[in-house]
N, C-alpha and C positions, 0 to 999 in steps of 0.2 A: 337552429340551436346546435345538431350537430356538425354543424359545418364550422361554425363561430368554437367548437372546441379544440374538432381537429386544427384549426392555423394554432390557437393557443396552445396545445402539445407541441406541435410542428417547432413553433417561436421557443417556450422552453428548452426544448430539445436540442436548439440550434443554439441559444443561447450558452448552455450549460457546454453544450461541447465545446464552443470555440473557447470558454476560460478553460477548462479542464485542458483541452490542448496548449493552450499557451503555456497552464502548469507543469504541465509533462513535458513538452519544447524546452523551457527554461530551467527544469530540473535535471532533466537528462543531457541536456544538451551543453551546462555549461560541464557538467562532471567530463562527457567525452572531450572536450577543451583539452582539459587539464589533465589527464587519465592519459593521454597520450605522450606526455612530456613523465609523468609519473611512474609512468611502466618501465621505460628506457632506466630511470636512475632506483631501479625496485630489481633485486633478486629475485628467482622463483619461490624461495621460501617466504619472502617479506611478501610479496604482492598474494600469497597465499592465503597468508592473514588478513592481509586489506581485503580482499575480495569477498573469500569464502567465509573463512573464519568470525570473525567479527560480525561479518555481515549475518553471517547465521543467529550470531547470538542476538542482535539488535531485532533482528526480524522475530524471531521466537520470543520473544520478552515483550514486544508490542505488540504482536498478531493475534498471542494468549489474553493479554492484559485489557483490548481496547475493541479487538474486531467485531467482538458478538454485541458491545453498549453502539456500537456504530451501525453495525445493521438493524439493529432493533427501533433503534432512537429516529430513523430515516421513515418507521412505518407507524411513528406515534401519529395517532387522528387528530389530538387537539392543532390551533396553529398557531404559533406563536405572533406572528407578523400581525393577526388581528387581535390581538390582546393589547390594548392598550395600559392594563396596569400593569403586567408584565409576571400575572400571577404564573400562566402557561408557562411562561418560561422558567420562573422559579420550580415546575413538575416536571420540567426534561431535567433540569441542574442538578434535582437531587437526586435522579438515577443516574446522571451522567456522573456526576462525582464520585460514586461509588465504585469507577472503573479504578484509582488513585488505589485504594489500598489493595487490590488484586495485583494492580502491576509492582506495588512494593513485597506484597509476599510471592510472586512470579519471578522478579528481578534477583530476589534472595535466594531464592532455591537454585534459580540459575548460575548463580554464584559460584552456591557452595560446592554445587553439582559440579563445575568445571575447575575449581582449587580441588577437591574431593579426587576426580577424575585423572586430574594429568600432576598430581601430587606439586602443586603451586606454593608458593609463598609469598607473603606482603612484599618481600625486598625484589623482587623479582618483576622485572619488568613486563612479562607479560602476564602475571599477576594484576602490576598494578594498572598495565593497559585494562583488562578484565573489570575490576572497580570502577574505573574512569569509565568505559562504557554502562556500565547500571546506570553513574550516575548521570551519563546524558539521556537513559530512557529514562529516569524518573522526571526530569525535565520535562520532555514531551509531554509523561503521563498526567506534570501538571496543570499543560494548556488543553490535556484530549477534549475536555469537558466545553471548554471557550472552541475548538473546532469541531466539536458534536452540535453548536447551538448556529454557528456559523453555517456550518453545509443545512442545518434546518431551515435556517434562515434565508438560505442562494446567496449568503456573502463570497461569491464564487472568486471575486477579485480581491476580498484578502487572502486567500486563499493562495492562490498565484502570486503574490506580492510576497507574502509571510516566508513560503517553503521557496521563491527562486534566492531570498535575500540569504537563506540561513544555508540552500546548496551552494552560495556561490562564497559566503562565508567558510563553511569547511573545505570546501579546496581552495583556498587561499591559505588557511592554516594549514592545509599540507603542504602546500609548495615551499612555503617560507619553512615552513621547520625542516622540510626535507632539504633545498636548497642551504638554508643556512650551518648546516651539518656539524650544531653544535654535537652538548654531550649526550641528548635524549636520544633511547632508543627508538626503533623505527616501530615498533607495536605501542608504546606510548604516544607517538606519534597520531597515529592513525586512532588510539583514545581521546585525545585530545581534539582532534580538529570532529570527531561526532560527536564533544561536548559543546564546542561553538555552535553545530548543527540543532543542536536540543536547546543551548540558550537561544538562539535569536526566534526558533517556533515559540516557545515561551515569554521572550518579551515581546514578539508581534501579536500574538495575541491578546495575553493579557491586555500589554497598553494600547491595544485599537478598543475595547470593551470598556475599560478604564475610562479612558478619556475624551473618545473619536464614537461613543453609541452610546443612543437615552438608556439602556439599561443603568438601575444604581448597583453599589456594591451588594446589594443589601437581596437582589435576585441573581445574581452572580454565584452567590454562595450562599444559599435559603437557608439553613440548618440553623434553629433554632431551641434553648433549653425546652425541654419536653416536647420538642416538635419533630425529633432527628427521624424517628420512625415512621411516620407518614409520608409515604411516597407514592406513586403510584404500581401498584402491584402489579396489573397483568403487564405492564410496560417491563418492570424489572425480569418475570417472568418470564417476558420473548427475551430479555438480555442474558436469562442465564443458559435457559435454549440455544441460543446461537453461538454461546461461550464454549459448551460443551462441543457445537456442532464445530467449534473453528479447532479443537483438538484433530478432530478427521482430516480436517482440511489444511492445515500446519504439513500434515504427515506427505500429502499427496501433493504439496504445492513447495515444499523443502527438500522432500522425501530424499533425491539428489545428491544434496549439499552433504546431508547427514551421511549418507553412504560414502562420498570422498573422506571427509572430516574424520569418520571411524577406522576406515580399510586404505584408504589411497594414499599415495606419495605427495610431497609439497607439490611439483611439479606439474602434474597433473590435476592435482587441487590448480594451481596459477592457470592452467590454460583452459580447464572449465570456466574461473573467474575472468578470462578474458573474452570469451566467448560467450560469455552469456550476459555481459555486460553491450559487446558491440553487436550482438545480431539480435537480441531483446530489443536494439533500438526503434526499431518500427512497428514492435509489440507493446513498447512501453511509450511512445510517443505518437501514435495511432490509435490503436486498438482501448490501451487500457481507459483513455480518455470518454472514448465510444460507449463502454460498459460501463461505466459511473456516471455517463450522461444518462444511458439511460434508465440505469437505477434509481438513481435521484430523483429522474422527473418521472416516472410512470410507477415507483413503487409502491405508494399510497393510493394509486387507481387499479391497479388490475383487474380489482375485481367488478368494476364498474364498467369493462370495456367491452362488447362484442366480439363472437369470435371469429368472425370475420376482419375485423383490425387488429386482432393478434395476429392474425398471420401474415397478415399485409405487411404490420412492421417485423416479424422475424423475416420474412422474405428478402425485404428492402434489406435490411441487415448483414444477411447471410451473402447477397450479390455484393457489398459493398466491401467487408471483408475478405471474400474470396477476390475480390477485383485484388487487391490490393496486394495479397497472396501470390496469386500468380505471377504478380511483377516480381517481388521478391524471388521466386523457384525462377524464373525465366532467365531474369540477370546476374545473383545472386552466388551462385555456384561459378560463374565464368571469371568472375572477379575477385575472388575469396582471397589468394594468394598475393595479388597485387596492392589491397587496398591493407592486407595486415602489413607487407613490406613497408608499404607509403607510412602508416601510421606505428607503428611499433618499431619497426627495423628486422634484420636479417635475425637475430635471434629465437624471435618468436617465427616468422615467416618461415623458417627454412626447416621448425619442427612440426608436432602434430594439431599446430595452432590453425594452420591452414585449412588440412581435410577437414574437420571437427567443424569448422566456420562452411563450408558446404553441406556436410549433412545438416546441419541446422535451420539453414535456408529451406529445407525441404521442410522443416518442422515447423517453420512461422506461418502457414496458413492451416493447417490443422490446430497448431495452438490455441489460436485469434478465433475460429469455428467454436472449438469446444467451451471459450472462453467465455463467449457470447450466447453460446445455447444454451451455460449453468444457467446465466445469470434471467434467460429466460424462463425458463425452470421453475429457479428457485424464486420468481416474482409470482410465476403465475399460480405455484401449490402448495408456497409455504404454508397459507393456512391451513390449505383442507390436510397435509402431513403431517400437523403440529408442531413444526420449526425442525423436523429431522430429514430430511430428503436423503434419500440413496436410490439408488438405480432401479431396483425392480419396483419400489412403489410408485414411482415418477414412471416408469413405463406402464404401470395398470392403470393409471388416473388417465395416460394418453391415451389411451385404447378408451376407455371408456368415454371421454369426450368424442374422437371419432367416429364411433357406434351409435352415437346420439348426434350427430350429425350428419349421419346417413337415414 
């Protein structure tokens, strides 16, 4: 019996990675496409914005608005896949939905916070770049709910389909509007093409639920007169736990960005964003695949496992990572300067684009380590922590598992 579980972990696990990696391959992969040809006809100041800039804001407005409904929603016990009338699914929907008006009072502050902040105006084109970005998170925010029901689901391959259709849609909208060098400015620009990105996750969604899955409209969006407040409570509970908890975690996983964006020069802004765009490749096309594979499949088991297979698989994990690591540190720094000439040009190459791309290399196998041990972590103690994890409590709960298995 236990043998007939381990191959079926084994098969999910292998399953789930190989879409997750084709969705990070296909998402990352075609941006660096086009990111190369981009950079060349981008100032330091303009690729500043695309990079850092924006990217900050889009990342903080969806990471507030949707991370905690997403890690919670992945540990609900009912299951929808055996519900036939599709009532389960109608009890993830209406805490999922509830992510929607957070991200609209999240997206408004952020707003106002950044017209407030660098004294903005409507007429003003990075103004109304700034608007144009809300409105392509609010977009996302309105399909998060149809890909909270999907990743419950294992619809692993819309998933991949959805997010490569709508990356390969916004770098097309940039090229052409950059390329075609009407009158729009370049921060409009780069509004514009992360609004194609938020429309096509939104109509892939929706219309795969719509018209391509038995669910009706009618569990899609359950809220009903005098029904709205029945929901599932301890479920919303872990979602505002982990909402709170993705405040911590915004700080420590942006923290960065923020600190260029307040004190540093465009400059330096731009070569962060270049940098952390091409040497993330093998962290965000590797790694980050590996840890949502195995979040997905083992989150709703940990506490069922022995621990003796916990450590087998952080084991397994930890060698496979670090294998992976090491090639990076090994070749990685000897090529730094040649591979940014090849793809950028002598611009970027011949400033501090290049060392910055060597120490980094040192950085992708400790990042991929630490990446992979939260996510161990926080599978194995979120319960007994009560959805807050920080350091010294996760190291008294390890201490006290080892002393008891001694």
């Amino acid at each position: 019996m236990q043998t007939s579980s381990n191959n079926g972990d084994r098969t999910n696990l292998s399953r789930t990675f190989k879409y997750l990696m084709a969705t990070q391959f296909l998402s990352r992969g075609i941006p660096f496409i086009f990111n190369s040809w981009i950079v060349r006809h981008l100032t330091e100041a303009d690729y500043a914005i695309y990079a850092v800039q924006f990217h900050l804001f889009v990342t903080c407005v969806l990471f507030l608005s949707r991370e905690g409904f997403r890690r919670a929603c992945m540990r609900a016990e009912f299951k929808c896949e055996d519900d036939t009338n599709g009532e389960n699914a109608a009890k993830l929907m209406k805490v999922a939905w509830l992510s929607l008006p957070l991200g609209m009072v999240v997206t408004a502050i952020a707003c106002t916070t950044i017209f407030w902040w660098q004294e903005l105006t409507f007429s003003s084109s990075y103004g109304q770049a700034i608007l144009i970005n809300g409105f392509a998170c609010l977009l996302e925010l309105l399909a998060e709910p149809l890909y909270i029901l999907a990743q419950y689901l294992f619809c692993l391959k819309l998933r991949m389909v959805v997010e490569s259709t709508a990356t390969l849609a916004r770098c097309l909208t940039t090229y052409a509007l950059i390329a075609r060098k009407g009158g729009l400015q370049n921060a409009v620009v780069f509004g514009l093409s992360q609004a194609s990105y938020g429309g096509c996750i939104f109509l892939g969604y929706w219309g795969y639920f719509l018209f391509l899955h038995g669910l009706r409209g009618s569990q899609l969006f359950p809220f009903r007169a005098g029904d709205i407040m029945r929901y599932d409570k301890p479920l919303f509970k872990m979602c505002t736990l982990f909402t709170l908890q993705s405040f911590q975690k915004l700080v420590l996983q942006e923290g960065e960005k923020m600190v260029l964006v307040w004190f540093d020069t465009p400059y330096n802004q731009a070569v962060y964003g270049l940098i952390d765009k091409l040497g993330s490749l093998v962290v965000r096309m590797v790694f980050l695949p590996f840890e949502e594979s195995s979040y997905v499949t083992f989150a709703r088991s940990a506490s069922e496992e022995s621990v003796d297979r916990r450590k087998l698989r952080l084991t397994e994990a930890l060698k496979l990572v670090l294998l992976i690591g090491l090639i990076v540190v090994a070749f990685g720094p000897s090529y730094s300067y040649s591979l940014i000439r090849l793809l950028y040009g002598h611009k970027w190459s011949d400033g501090e684009a290049s060392p910055a791309l060597k120490y980094y290399c040192l950085y992708v196998m400790l990042l991929a380590m630490n990446g992979f041990i939260l996510v161990f972590i926080s599978k194995l103690f979120a319960l007994r922590l009560g959805g807050i994890d920080n350091f010294w409590s996760c190291h008294s709960h390890i201490r006290k598992d080892i002393s008891r298995q001694r």
